[in-house]
Backbone as CSV, one residue per row, in Angstrom:
resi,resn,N_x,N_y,N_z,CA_x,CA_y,CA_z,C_x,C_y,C_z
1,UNK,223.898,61.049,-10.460,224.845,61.519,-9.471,225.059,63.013,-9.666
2,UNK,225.292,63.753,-8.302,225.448,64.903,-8.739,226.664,65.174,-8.650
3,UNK,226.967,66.549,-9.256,228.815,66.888,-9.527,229.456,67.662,-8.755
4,UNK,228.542,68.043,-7.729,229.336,68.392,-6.497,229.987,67.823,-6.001
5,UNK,231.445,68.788,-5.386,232.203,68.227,-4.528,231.656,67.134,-3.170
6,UNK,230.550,67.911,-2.933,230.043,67.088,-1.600,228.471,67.410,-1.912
7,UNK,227.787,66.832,-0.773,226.096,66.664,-0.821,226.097,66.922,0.362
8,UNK,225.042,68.513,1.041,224.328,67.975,2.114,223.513,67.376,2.258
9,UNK,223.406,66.371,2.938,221.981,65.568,3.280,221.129,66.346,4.538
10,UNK,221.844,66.386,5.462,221.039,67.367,6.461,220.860,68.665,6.604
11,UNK,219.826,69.070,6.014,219.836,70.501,5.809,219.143,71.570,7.076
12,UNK,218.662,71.081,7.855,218.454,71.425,9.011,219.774,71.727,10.045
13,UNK,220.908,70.281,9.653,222.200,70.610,10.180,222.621,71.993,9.688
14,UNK,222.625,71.837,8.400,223.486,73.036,7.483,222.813,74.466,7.724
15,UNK,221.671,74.431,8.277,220.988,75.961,9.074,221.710,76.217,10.448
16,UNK,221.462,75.122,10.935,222.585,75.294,12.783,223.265,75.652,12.422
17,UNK,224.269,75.501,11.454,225.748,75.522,10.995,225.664,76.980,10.779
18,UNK,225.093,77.393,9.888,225.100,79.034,9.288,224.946,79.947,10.701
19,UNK,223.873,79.338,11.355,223.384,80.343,12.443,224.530,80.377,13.249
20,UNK,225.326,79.132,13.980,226.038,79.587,14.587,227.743,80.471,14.412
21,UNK,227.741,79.751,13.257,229.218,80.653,12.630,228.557,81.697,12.178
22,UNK,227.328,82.739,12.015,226.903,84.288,12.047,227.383,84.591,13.324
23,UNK,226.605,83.601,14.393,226.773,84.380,15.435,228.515,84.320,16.803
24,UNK,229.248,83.252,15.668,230.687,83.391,16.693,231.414,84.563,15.351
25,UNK,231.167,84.635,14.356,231.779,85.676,14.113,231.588,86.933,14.411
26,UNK,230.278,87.374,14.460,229.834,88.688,15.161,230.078,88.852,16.706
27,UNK,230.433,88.075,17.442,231.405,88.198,18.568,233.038,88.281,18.620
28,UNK,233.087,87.554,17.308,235.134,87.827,16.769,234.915,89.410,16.568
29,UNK,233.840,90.104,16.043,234.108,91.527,15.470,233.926,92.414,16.417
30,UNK,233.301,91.756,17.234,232.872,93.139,18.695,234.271,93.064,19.035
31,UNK,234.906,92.323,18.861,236.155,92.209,19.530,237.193,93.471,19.030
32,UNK,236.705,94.020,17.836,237.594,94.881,16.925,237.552,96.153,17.720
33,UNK,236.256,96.329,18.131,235.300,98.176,18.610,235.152,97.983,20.197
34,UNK,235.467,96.901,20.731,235.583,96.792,22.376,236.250,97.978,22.903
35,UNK,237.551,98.173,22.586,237.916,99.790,22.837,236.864,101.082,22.875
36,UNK,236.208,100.899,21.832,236.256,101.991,21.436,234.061,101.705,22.238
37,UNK,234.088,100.621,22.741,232.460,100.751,23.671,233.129,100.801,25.125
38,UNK,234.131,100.420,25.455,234.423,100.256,26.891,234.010,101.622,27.427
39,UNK,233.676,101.703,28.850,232.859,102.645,29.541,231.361,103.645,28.960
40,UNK,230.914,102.976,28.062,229.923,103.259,27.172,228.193,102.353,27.917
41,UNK,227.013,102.178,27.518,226.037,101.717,27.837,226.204,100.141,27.161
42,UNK,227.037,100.310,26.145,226.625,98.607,24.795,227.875,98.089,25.528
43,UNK,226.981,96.927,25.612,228.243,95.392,26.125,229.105,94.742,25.081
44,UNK,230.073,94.436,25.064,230.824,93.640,24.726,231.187,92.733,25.181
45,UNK,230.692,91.563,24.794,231.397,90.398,26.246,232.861,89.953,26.471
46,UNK,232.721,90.253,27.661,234.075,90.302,28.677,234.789,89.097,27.977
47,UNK,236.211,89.161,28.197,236.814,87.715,27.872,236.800,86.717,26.995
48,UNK,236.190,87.264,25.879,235.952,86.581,24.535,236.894,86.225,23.797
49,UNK,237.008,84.614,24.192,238.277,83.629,23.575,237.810,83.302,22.128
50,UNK,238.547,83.490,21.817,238.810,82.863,19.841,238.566,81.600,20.237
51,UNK,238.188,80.610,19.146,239.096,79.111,18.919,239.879,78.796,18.690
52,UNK,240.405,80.067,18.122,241.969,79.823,17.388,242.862,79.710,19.041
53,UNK,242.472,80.875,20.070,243.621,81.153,21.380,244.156,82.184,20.857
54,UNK,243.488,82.942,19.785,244.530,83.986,18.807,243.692,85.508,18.892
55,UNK,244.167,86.540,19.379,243.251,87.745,19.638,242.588,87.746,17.546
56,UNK,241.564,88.875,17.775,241.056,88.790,16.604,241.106,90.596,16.365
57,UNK,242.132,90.810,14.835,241.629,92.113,14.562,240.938,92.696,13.709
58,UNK,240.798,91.699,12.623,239.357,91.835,11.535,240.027,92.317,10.403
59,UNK,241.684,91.717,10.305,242.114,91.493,9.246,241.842,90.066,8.360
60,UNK,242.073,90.076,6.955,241.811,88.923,6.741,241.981,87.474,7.071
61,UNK,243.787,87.563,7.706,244.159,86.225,8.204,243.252,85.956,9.430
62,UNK,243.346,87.137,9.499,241.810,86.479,11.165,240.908,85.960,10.819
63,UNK,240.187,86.443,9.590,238.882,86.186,9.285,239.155,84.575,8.953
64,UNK,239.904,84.175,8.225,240.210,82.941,7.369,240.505,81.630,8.918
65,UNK,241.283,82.000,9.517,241.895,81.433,10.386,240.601,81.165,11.254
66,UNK,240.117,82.621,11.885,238.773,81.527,12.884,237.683,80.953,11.796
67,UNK,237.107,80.966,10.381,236.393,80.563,10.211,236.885,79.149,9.772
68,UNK,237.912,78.971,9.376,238.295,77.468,9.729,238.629,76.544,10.984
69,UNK,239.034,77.527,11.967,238.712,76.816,13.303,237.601,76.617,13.483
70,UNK,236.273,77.200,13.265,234.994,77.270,13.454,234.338,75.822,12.756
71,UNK,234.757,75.958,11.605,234.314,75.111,10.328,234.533,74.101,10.271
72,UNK,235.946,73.956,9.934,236.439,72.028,9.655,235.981,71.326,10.761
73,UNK,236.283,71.548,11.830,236.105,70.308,12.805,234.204,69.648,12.593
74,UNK,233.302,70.847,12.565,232.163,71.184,12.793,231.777,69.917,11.115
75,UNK,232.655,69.938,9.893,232.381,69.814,8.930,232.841,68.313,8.836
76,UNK,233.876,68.058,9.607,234.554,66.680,10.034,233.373,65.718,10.184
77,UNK,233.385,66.726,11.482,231.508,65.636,12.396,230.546,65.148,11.443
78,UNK,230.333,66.470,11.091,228.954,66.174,9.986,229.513,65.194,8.517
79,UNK,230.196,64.888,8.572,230.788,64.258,7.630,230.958,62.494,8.174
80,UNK,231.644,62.423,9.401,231.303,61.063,10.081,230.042,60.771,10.101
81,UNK,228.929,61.697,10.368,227.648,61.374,10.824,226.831,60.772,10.196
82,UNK,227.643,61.298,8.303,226.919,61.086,7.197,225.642,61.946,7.096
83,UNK,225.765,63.382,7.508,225.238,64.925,6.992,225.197,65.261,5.616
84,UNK,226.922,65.371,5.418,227.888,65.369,4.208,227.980,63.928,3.819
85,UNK,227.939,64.617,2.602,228.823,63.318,1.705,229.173,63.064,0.381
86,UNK,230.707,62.346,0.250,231.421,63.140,-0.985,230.609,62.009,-2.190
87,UNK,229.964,62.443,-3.316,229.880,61.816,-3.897,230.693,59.865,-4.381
88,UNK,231.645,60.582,-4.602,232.738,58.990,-4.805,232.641,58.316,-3.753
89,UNK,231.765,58.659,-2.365,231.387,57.819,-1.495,230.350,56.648,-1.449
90,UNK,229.519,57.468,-2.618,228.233,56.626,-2.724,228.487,55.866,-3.683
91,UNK,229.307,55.300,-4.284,229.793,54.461,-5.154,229.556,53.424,-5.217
C-alpha cells in the first residue's frame, strides 16, 4: 500500500486537470493588466467571470479562493469516478 494521502489512478485525467486550471488561471490574471491593454492591439477577453462570481486581483486570497473553486468540485468528480482514491478505501 502506498502512504499517500490519495492515489491517482487516471493519469491522463490528472493532465486535463493541470491543463485546464493553467489555462483558467491565466485568464484570472489577464484580468489584473485588462486596464492597462484596453484600447491596445492584445485582447483580453471581454466579460471574464470567475467561478468564484468574485472579481480577481492577483492577490493571494484570490489566488487560493479560485483555485479551489476550480479544484474541489473537479477533484470531488474524479473521486466518485474512482480517478482518485484514498488509500483506506482500498481496504
Amino acid at each position: 500500500m502506498d502512504t499517500n494521502d490519495f492515489n491517482i489512478v487516471d493519469f491522463h485525467w490528472s493532465q486535463e486537470l493541470e491543463n485546464e486550471y493553467t489555462e483558467y488561471m491565466s485568464k484570472c490574471e489577464a484580468q489584473i493588466d485588462r486596464d492597462f491593454y484596453e484600447g491596445t492591439d492584445l485582447e483580453v477577453e471581454d466579460e471574464f467571470e470567475t467561478l468564484s462570481g468574485q472579481p480577481f486581483c492577483g492577490c493571494g486570497t484570490c489566488y487560493v479562493r479560485e483555485e479551489l473553486f476550480f479544484l474541489v468540485p473537479r477533484i470531488i468528480e474524479a473521486y466518485k469516478k474512482g480517478q482518485i482514491v484514498v488509500p483506506e478505501d482500498e481496504k
